[in-house]
C-alpha positions as CSV (number, residue, x, y, z in Angstrom):
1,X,69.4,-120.6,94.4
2,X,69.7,-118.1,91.7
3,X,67.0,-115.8,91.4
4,X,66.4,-117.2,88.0
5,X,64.8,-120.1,89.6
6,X,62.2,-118.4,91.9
7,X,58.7,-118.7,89.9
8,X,55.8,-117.1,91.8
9,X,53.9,-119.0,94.5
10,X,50.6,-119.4,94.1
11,X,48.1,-119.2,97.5
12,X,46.0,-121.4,98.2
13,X,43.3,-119.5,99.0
14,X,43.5,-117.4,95.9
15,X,43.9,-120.6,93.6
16,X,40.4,-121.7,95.1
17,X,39.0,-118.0,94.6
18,X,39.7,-118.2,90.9
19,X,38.3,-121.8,90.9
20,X,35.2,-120.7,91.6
21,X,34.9,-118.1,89.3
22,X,36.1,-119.6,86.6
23,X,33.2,-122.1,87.0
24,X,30.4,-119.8,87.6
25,X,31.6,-116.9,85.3
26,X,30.3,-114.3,88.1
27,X,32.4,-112.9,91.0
28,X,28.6,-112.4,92.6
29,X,27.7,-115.7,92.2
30,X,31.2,-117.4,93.4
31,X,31.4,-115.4,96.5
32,X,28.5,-116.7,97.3
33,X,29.6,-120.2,96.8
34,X,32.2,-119.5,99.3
35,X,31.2,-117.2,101.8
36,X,33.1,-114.3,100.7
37,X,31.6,-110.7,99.8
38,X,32.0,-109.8,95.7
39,X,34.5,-107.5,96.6
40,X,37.3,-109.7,98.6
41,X,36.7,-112.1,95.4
42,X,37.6,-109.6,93.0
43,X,40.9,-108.8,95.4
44,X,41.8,-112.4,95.6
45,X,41.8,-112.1,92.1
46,X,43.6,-109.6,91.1
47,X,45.9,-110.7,93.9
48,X,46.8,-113.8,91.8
49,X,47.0,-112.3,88.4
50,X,50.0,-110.5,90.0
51,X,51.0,-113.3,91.1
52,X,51.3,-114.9,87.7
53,X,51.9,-111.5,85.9
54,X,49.2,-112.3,83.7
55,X,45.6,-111.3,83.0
56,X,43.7,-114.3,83.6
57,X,39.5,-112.7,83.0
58,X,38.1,-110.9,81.1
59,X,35.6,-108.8,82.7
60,X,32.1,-107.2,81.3
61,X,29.0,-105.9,82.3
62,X,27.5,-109.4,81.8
63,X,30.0,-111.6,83.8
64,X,33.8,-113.1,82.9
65,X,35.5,-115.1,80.3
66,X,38.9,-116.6,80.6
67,X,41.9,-115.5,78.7
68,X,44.4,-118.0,77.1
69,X,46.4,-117.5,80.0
70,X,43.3,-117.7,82.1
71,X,42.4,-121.5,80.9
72,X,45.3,-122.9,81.6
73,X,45.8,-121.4,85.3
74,X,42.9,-123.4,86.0
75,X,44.5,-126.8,84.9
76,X,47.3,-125.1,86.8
77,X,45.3,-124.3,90.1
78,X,43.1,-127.7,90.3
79,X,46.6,-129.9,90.1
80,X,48.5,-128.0,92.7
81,X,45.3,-127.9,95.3
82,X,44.8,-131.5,94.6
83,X,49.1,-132.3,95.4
84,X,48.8,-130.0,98.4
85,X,45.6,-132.0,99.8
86,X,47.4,-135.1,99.4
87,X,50.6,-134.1,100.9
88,X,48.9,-132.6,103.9
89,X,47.0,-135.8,104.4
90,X,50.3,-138.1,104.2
91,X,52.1,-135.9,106.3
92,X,49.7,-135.5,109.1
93,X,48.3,-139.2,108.6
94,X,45.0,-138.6,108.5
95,X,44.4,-140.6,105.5
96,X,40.4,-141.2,105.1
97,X,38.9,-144.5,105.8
98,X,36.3,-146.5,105.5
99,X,32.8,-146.4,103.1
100,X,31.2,-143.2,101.4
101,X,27.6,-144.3,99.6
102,X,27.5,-141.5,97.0
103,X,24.4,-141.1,95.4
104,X,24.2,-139.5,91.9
105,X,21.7,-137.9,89.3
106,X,21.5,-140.3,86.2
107,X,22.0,-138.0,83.7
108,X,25.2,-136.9,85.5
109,X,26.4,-140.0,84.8
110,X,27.1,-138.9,81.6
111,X,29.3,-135.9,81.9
112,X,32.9,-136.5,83.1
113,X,32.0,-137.4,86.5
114,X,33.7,-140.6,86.5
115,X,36.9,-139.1,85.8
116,X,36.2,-137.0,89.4
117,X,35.8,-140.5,91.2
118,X,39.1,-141.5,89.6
119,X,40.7,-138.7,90.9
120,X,39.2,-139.6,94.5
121,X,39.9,-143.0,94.6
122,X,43.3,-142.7,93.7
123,X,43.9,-139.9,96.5
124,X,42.3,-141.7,98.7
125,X,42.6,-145.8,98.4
126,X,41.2,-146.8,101.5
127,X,37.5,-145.3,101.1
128,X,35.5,-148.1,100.0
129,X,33.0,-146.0,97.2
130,X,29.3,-146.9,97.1
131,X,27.7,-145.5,94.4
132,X,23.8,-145.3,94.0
133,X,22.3,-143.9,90.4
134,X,19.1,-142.9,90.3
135,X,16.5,-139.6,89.7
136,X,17.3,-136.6,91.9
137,X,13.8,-136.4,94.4
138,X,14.6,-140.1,94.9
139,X,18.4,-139.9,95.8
140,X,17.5,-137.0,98.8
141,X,15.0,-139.1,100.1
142,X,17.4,-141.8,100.5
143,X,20.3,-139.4,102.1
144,X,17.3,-138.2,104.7
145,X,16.7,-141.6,105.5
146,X,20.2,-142.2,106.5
147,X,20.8,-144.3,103.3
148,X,23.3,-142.1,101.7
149,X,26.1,-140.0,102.7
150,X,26.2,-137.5,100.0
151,X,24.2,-136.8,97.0
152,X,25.0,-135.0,93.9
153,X,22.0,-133.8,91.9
154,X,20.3,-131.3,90.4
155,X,17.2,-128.7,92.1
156,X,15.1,-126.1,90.5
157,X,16.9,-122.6,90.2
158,X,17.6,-121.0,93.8
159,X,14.9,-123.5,95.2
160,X,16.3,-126.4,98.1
161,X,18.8,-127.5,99.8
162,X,22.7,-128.4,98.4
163,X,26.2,-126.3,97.8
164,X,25.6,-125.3,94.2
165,X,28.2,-126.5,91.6
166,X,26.5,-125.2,88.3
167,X,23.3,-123.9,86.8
168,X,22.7,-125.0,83.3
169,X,19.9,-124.2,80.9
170,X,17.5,-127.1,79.8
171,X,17.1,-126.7,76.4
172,X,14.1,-129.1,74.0
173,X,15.3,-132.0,72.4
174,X,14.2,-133.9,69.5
175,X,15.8,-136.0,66.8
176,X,16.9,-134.1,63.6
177,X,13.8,-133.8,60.9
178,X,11.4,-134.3,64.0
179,X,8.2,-132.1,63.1
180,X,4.8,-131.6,64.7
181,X,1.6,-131.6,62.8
182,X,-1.0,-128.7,62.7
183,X,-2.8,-128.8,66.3
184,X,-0.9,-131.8,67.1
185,X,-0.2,-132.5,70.9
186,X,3.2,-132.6,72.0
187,X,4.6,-136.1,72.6
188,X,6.4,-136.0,75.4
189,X,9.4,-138.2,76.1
190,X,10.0,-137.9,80.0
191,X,11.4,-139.3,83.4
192,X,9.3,-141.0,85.7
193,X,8.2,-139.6,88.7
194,X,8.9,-137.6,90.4
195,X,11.8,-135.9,88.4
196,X,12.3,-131.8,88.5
197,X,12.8,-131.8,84.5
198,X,9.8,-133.3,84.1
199,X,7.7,-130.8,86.1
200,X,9.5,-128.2,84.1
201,X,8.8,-129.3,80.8
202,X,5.0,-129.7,81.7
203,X,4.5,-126.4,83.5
204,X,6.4,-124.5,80.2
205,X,3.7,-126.1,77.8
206,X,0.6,-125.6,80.5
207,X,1.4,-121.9,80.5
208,X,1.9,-121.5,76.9
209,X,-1.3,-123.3,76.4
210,X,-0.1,-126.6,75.0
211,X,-1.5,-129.4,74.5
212,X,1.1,-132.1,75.6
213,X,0.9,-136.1,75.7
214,X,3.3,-138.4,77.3
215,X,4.4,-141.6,74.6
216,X,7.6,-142.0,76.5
217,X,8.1,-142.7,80.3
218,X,12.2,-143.8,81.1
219,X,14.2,-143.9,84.5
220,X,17.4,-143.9,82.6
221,X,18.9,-141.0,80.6
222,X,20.0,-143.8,78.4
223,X,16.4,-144.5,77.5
224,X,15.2,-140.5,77.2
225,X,18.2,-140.3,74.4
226,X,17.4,-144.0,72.9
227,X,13.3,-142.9,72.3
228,X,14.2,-139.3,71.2
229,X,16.6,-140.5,68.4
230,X,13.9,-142.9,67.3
231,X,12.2,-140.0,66.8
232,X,8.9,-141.0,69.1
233,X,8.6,-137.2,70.6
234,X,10.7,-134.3,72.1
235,X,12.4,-134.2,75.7
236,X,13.4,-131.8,77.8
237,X,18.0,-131.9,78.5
238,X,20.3,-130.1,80.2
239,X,22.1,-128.1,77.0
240,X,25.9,-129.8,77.5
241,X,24.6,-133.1,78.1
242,X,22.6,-133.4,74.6
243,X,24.7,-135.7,71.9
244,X,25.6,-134.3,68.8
245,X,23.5,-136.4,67.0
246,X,20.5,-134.5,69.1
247,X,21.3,-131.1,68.8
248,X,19.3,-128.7,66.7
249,X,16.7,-131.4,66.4
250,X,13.8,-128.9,67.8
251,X,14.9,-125.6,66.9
252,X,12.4,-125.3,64.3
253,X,9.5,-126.8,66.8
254,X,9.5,-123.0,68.4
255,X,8.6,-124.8,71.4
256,X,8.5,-122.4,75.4
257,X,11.6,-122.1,77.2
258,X,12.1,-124.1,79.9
259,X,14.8,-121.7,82.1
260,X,17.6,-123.1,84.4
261,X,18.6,-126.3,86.7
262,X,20.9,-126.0,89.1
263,X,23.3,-128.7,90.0
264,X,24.0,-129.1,93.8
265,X,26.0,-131.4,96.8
266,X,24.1,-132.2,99.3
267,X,25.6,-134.0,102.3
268,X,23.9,-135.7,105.1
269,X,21.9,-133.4,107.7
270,X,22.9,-135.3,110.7
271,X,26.4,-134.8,109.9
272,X,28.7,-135.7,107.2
273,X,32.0,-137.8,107.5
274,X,35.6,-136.8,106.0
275,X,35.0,-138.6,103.2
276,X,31.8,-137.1,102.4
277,X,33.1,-133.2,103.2
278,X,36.4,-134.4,100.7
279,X,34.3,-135.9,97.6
280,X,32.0,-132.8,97.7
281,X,35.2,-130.3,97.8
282,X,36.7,-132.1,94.9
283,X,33.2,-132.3,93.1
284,X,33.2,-128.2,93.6
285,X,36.5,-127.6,92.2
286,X,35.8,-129.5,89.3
287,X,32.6,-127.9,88.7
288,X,33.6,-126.4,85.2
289,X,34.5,-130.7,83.8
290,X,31.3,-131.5,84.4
């Protein structure tokens, strides 16, 4: 082979360093994902931009941003760890059988999760997928009963249990020309209970001394969205869920900020199976789709 032919080999290890931080944006905060101090994350970093002979972040005193080159390493680095997962499974036949119940927060039903459980079921065929939708405190009740096998939802900043994928700020929503009346008290579009964004959006009006009222009570994202475009009331939404035809609705309400979610995997206490441990690896490394 002429030397013409020799492209750089990526490592493993490093491609799932850079995974992380190009999902959290913080060499901090992805070390911690892993297990690794801030300071082997920034070597297995650097590592692989001389690997690739490119500058892949951008660094400040606020966190990373990807370069061009950076964006597409991570297309890059999430197709050849997904190859070499597969291979090693063929090749040491330890292909994963059997059921995985999956529960999952409804509004997460809405990013680009399903395109994740394509990308599982077609690596692994013989897992039989069981898939339970529901409101976050609901779906860990059910995976401490024994009901479920892994959850993926979302907990109050730095508060519970779960490997964290993302933290997201929950911004106000309300449909566009949606205005409040002098004194008027705010009608409130909201899960039912219990639901963590609910409690948010409560406590941020109680402490700025708001008078609040609930018109709305759904159990489905779908219906939070469906009410707040009708224009009965204001909700509280993770930001990059919110559809365009929602945003900027209550900029003009000047309403409290309501701080971060996080979004978590949480697998069974008593032990989780192969499938389980696989789904919430490939949930992790797609963190930044969803």
């Amino acid at each position: 082979m002429d030397d013409d032919d020799k492209g750089p080999l990526f490592d493993p290890l490093l491609l799932r360093t850079y995974l992380a931080v190009a999902q959290m944006r913080h060499f901090t905060e992805a070390g911690r994902r892993l297990g690794l101090t801030q300071s082997t994350v920034s070597q297995h970093v650097r590592r692989l931009e001389q690997q690739a002979g490119r500058r892949l972040l951008a660094r400040d005193t606020h966190g990373v941003s990807l370069t061009h080159d950076g964006e597409a390493m991570v297309g890059f680095a999430r197709s050849m760890l997904e190859l070499q997962q597969r291979a090693k499974a063929h090749f040491s036949g330890s292909e994963l059988r059997g059921s995985l119940r999956f529960g999952v927060g409804d509004d997460l039903v809405s990013s680009r999760l399903p395109d994740i459980l394509r990308e599982f079921a077609r690596s692994h065929p013989r897992v039989d997928l069981e898939l339970t939708v529901g409101l976050s405190a609901g779906l860990l009740d059910k995976l401490d009963a024994g009901d479920l096998d892994l959850v993926f939802a979302k907990r109050r900043r730095s508060i519970g249990r779960g490997q964290l994928i993302a933290r997201r700020r929950l911004r106000w929503v309300a449909a566009p020309g949606f205005a409040l009346e002098p004194g008027q008290a705010i009608p409130l579009i909201v899960y039912a209970p219990p639901s963590i964004t609910r409690d948010l959006a409560v406590e941020a009006l109680d402490k700025a001394g708001l008078a609040w009222r609930i018109v709305c009570t759904s159990g489905s994202f779908g219906g939070l969205m469906a009410a707040t475009l009708a224009g009965l009331g204001v909700t509280a939404q993770n930001d990059t869920l919110v559809p365009p035809a929602l945003r900027g609705g209550a900029e003009a309400l000047r309403l409290p900020e309501l701080g971060d979610v996080e979004f978590v995997v949480v697998e069974r206490l008593s032990g989780s199976s192969p499938a389980a441990r696989s789904l919430a690896a490939l949930i992790q490394a797609n963190g930044d789709r969803l």
